[in-house]
Z-matrix of the N, CA and C atoms (Angstrom, degrees):
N
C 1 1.446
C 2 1.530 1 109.05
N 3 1.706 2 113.30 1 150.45
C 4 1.693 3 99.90 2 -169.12
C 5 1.439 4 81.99 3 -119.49
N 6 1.469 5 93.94 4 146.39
C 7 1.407 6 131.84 5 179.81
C 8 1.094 7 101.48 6 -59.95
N 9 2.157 8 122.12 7 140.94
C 10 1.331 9 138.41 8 176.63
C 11 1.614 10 102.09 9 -53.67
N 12 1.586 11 128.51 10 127.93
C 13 1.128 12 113.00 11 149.32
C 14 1.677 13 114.62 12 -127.44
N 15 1.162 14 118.75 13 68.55
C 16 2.000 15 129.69 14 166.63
C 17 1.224 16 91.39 15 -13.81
N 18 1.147 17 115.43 16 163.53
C 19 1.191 18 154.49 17 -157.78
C 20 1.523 19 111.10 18 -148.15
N 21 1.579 20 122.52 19 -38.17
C 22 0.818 21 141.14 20 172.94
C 23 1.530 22 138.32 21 -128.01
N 24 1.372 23 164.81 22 173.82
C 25 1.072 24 140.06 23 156.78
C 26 1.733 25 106.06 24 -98.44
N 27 1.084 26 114.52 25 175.79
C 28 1.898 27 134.95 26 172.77
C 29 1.604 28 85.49 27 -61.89
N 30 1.021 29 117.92 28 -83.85
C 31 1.617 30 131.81 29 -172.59
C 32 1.718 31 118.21 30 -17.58
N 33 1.491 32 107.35 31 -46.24
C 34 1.265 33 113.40 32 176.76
C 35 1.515 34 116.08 33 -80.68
N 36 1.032 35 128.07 34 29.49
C 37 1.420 36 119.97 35 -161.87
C 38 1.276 37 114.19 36 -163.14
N 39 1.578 38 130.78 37 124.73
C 40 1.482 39 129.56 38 -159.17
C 41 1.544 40 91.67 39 -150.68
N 42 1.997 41 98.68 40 146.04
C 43 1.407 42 113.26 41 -166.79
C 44 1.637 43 106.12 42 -45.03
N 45 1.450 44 100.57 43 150.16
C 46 1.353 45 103.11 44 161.44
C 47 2.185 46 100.43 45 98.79
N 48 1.352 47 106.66 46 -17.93
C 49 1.096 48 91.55 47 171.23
C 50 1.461 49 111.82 48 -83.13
N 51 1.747 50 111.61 49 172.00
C 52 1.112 51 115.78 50 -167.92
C 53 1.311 52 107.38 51 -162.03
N 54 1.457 53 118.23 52 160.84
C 55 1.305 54 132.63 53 165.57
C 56 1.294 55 143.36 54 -135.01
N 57 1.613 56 133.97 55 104.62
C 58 1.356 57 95.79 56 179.07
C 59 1.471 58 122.43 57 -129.61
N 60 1.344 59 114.41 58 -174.83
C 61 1.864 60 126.97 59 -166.29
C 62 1.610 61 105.27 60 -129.46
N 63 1.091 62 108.21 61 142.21
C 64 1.004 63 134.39 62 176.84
C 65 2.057 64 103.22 63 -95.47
N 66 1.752 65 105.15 64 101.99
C 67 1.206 66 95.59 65 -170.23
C 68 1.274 67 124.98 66 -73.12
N 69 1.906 68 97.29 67 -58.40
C 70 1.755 69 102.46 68 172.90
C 71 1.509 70 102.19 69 -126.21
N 72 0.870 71 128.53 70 -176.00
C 73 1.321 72 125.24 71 175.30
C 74 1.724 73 97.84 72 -142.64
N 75 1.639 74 126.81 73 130.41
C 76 1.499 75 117.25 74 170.30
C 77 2.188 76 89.21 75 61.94
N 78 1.446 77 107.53 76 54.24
C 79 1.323 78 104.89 77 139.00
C 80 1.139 79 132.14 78 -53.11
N 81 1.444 80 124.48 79 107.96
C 82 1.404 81 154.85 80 -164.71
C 83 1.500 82 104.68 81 -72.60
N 84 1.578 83 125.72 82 148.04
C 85 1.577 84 133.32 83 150.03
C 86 1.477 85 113.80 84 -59.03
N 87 1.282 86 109.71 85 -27.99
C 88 1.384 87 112.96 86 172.97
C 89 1.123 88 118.22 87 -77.10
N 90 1.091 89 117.74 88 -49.36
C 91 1.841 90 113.65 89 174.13
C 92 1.718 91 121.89 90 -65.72
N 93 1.453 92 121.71 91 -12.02
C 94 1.035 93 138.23 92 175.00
C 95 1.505 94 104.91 93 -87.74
N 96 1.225 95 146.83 94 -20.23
C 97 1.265 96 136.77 95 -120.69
C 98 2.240 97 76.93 96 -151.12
N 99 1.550 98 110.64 97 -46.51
C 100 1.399 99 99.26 98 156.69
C 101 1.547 100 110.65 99 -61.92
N 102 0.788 101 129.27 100 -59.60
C 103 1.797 102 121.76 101 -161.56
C 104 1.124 103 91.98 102 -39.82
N 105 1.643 104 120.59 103 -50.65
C 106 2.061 105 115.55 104 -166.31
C 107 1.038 106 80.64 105 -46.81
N 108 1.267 107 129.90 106 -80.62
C 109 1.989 108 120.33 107 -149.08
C 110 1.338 109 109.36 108 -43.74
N 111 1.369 110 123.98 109 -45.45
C 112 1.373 111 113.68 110 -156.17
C 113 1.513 112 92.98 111 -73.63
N 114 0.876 113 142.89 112 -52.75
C 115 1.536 114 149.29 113 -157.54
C 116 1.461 115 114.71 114 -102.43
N 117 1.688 116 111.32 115 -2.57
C 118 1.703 117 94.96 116 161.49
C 119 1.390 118 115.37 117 93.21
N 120 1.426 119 105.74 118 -26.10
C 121 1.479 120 107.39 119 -162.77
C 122 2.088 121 110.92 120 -101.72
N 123 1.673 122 95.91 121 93.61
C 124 1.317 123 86.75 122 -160.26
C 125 1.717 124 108.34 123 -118.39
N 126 1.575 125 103.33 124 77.42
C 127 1.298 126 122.77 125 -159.32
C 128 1.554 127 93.99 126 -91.61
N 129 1.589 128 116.61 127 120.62
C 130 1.616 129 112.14 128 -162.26
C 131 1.801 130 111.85 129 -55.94
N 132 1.146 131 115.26 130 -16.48
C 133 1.630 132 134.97 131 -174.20
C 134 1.846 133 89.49 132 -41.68
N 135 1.540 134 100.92 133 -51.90
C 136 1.319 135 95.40 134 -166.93
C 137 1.654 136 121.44 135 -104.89
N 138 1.535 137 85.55 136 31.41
C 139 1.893 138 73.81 137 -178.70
C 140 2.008 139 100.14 138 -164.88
N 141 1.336 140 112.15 139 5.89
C 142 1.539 141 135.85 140 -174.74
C 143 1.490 142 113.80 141 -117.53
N 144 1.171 143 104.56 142 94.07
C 145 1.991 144 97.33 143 -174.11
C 146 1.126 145 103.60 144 -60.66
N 147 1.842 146 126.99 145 -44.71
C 148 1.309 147 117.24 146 -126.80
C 149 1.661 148 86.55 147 -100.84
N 150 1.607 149 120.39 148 -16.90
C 151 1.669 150 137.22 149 170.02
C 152 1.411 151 82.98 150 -48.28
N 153 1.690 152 112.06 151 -94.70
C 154 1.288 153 132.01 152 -164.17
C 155 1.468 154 120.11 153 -27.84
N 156 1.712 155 117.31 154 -45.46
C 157 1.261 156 106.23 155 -167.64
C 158 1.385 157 102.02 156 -102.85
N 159 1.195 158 122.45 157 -24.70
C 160 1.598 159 118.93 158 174.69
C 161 1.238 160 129.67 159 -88.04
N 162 1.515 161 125.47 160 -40.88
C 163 1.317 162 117.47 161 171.37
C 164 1.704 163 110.84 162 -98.94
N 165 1.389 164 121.67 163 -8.40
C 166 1.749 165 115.11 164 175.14
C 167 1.420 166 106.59 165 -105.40
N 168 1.856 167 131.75 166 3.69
C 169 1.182 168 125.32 167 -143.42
C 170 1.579 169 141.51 168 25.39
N 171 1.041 170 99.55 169 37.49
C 172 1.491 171 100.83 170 172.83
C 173 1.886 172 131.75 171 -64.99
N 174 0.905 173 120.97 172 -175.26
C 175 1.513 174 106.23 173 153.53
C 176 1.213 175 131.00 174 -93.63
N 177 1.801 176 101.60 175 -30.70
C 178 1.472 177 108.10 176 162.95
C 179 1.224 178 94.73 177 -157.70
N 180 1.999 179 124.87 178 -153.81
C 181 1.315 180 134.09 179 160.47
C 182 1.584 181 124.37 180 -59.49
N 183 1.106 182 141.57 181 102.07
C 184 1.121 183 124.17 182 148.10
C 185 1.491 184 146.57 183 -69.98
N 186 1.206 185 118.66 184 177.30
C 187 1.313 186 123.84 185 -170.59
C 188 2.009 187 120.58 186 -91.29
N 189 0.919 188 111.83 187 121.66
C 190 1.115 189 141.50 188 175.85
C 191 1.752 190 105.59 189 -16.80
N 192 1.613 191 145.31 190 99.45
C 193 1.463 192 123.67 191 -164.09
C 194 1.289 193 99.30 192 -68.62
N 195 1.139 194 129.13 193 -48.21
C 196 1.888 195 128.91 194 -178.81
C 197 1.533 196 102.60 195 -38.52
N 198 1.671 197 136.01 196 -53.15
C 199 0.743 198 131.96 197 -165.14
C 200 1.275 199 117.18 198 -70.30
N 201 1.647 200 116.72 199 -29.45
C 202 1.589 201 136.45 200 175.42
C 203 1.543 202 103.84 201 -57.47
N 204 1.593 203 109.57 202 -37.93
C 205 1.077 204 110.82 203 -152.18
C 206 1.652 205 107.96 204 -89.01
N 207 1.465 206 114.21 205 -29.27
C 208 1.524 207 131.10 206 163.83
C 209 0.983 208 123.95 207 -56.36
N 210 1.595 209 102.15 208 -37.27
C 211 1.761 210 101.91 209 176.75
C 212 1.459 211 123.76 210 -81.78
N 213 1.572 212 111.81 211 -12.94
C 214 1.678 213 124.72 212 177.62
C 215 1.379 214 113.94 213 -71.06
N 216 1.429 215 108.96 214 -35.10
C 217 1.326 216 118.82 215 -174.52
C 218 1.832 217 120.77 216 -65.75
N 219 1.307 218 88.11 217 -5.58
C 220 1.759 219 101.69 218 -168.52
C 221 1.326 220 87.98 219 -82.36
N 222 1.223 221 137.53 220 -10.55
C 223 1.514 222 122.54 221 -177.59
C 224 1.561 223 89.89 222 -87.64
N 225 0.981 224 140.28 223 -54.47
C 226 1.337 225 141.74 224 -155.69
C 227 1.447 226 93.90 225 -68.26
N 228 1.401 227 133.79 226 -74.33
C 229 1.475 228 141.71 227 179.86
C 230 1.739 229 116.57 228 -41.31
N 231 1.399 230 112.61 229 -46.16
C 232 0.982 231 132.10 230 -169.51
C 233 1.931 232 94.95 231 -70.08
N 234 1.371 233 125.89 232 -63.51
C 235 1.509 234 119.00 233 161.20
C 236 1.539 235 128.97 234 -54.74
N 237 1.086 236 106.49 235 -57.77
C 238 1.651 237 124.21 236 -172.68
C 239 1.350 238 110.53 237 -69.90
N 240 1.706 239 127.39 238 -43.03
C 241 1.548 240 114.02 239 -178.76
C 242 1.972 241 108.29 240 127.60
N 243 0.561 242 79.80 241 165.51
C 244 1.894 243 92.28 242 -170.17
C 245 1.481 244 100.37 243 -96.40
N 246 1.396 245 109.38 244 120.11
C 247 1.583 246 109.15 245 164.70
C 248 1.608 247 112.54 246 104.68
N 249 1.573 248 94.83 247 -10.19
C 250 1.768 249 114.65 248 -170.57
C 251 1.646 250 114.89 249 -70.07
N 252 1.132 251 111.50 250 -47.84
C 253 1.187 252 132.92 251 -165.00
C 254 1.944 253 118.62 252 -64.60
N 255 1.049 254 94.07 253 126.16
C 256 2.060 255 96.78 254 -154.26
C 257 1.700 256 100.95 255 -100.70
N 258 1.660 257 99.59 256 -42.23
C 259 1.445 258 96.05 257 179.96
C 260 1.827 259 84.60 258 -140.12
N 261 1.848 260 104.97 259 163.46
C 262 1.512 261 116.49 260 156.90
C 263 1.421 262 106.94 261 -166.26
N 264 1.096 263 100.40 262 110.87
C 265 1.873 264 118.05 263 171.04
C 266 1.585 265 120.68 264 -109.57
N 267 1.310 266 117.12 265 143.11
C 268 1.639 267 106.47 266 -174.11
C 269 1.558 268 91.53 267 -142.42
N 270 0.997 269 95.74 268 165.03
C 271 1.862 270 113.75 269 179.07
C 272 1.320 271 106.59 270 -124.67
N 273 1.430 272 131.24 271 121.09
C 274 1.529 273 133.23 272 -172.69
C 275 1.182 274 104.13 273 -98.30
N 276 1.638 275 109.91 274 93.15
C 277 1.424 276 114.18 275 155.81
C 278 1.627 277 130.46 276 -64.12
N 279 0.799 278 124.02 277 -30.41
C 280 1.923 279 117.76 278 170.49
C 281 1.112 280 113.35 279 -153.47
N 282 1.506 281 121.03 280 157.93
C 283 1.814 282 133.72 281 -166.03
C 284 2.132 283 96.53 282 -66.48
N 285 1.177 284 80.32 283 159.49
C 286 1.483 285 92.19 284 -178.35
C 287 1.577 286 99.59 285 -125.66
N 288 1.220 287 119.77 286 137.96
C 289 1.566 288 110.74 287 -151.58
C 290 1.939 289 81.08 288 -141.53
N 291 1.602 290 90.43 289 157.48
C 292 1.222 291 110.81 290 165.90
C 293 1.303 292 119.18 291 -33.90
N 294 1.509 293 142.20 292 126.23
C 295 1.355 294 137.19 293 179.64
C 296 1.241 295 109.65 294 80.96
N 297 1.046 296 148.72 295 1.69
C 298 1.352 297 145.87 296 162.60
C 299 1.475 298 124.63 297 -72.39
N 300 1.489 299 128.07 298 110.22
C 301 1.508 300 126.26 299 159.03
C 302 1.167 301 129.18 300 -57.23
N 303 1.349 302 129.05 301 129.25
C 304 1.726 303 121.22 302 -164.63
C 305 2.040 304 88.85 303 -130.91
N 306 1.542 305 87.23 304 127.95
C 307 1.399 306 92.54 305 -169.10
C 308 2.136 307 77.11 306 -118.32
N 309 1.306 308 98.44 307 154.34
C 310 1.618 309 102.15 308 -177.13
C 311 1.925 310 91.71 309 -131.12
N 312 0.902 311 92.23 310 165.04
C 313 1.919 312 126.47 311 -172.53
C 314 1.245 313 128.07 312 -141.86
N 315 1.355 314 112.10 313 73.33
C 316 1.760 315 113.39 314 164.08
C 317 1.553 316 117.59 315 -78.09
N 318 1.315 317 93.24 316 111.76
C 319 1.753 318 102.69 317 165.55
C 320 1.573 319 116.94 318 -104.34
N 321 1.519 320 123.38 319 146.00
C 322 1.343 321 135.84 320 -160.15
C 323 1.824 322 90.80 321 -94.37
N 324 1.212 323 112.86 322 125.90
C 325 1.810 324 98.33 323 -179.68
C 326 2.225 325 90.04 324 -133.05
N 327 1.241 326 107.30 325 3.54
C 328 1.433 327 92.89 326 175.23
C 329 1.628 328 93.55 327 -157.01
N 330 1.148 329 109.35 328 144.71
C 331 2.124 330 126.68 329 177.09
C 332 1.683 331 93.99 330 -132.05
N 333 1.184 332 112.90 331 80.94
C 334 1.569 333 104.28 332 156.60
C 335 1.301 334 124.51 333 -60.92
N 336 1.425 335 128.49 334 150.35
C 337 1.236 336 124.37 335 -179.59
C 338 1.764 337 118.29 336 -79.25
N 339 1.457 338 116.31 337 25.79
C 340 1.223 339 110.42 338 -179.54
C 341 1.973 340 93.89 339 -122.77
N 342 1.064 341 98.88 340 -10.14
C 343 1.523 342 95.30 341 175.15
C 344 1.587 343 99.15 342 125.81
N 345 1.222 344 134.13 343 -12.17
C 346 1.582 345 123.96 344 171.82
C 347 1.265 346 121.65 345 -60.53
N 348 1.058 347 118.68 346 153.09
C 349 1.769 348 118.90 347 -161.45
C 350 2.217 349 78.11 348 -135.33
N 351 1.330 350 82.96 349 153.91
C 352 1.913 351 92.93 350 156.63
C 353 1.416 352 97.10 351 -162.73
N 354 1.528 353 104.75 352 107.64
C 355 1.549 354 107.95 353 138.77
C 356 1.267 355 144.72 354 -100.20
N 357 1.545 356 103.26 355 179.70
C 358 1.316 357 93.89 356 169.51
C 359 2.090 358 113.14 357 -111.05
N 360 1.307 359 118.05 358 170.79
C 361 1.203 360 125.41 359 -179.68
C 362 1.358 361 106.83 360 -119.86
N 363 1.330 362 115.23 361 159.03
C 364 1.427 363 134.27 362 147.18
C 365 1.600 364 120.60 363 177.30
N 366 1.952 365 83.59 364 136.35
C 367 1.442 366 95.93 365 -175.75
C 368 1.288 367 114.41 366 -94.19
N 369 1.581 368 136.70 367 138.60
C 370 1.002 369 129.90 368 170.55
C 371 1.546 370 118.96 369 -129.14
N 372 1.482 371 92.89 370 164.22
C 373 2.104 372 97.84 371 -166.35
C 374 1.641 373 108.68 372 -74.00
N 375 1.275 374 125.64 373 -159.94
C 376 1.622 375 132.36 374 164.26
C 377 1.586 376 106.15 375 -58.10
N 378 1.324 377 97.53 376 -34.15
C 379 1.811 378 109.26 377 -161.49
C 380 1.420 379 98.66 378 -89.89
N 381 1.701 380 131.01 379 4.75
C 382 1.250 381 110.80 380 143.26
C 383 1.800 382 77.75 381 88.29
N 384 0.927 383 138.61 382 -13.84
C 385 1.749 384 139.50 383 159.41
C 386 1.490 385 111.85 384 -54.45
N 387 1.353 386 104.69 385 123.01
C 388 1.647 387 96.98 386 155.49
C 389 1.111 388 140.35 387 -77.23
N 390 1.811 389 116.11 388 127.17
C 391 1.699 390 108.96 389 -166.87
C 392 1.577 391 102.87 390 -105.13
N 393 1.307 392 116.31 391 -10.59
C 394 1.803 393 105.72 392 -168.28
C 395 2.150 394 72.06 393 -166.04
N 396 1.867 395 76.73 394 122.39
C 397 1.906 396 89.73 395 149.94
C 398 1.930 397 104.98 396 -148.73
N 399 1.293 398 93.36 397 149.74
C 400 1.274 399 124.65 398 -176.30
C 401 1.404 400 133.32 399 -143.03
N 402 1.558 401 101.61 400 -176.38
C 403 1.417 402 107.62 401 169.52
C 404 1.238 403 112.53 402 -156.33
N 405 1.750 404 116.83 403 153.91
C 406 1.572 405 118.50 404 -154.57
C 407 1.693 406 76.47 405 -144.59
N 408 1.616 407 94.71 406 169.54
C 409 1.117 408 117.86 407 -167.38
C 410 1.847 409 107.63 408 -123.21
N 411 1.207 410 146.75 409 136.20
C 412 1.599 411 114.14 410 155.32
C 413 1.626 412 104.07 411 -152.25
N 414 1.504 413 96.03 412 158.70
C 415 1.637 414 91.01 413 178.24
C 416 1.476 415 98.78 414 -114.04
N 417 1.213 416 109.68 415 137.60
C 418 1.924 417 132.02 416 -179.28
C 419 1.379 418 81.80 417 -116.00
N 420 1.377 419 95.12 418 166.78
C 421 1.537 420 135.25 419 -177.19
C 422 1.428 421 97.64 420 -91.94
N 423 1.382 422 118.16 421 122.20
C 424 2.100 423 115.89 422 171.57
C 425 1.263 424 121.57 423 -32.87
């Protein structure tokens, strides 16, 4: 197990703050088509045009939601700290397709006084659409 490292404390931080990252910009077939490898999961939807658009009707390949969902979290990890994070659940509202920029949004909506944080997330496309929203949990140091 890897050791808590914050980034921030509970103390510095009150509802309503927020942050966000710009994950990928011009999501690649290639970077979609690595995630299958890394994770195994090599369902042609996301890596077979002629699968995708001819026998599933798609428009093309899309992107992997686990992978949507890994890359959102870098806003949270990327502010908050490595090892912080207690709970994170997301709901995949729409496909994330080749060429798409996914900019993500952690907002602070609770500062318990023991150090729990709860936000909320959301990733959105170029078009300013939401593709993945959620909520994570983490405990910081006061």
């Amino acid at each position: 197990m890897t050791a808590a490292n914050p980034k921030c404390k509970a103390s510095e931080l009150r509802v309503g703050d927020a942050r966000e990252l710009v994950l990928v910009e011009n999501l690649s077939r290639t970077q979609i088509v690595m995630y299958a490898g890394a994770s195994g999961d090599f369902n042609p939807i996301h890596h077979d045009e002629v699968f995708a658009t001819r026998a599933a009707g798609y428009p093309s390949v899309f992107a992997h939601g686990m992978l949507t969902m890994g890359m959102t979290a870098r806003v949270l990890t990327d502010w908050l700290g490595d090892g912080v994070l207690t709970e994170y659940g997301v709901r995949f509202v729409k496909q994330v397709w080749p060429g798409d920029t996914l900019t993500a949004k952690g907002t602070v909506t609770v500062v318990g006084g023991d150090g729990a944080i709860e936000l909320e997330v959301v990733t959105t496309n170029q078009a300013g659409e939401p593709v993945v929203t959620g909520r994570a949990k983490a405990q910081l140091p006061r």
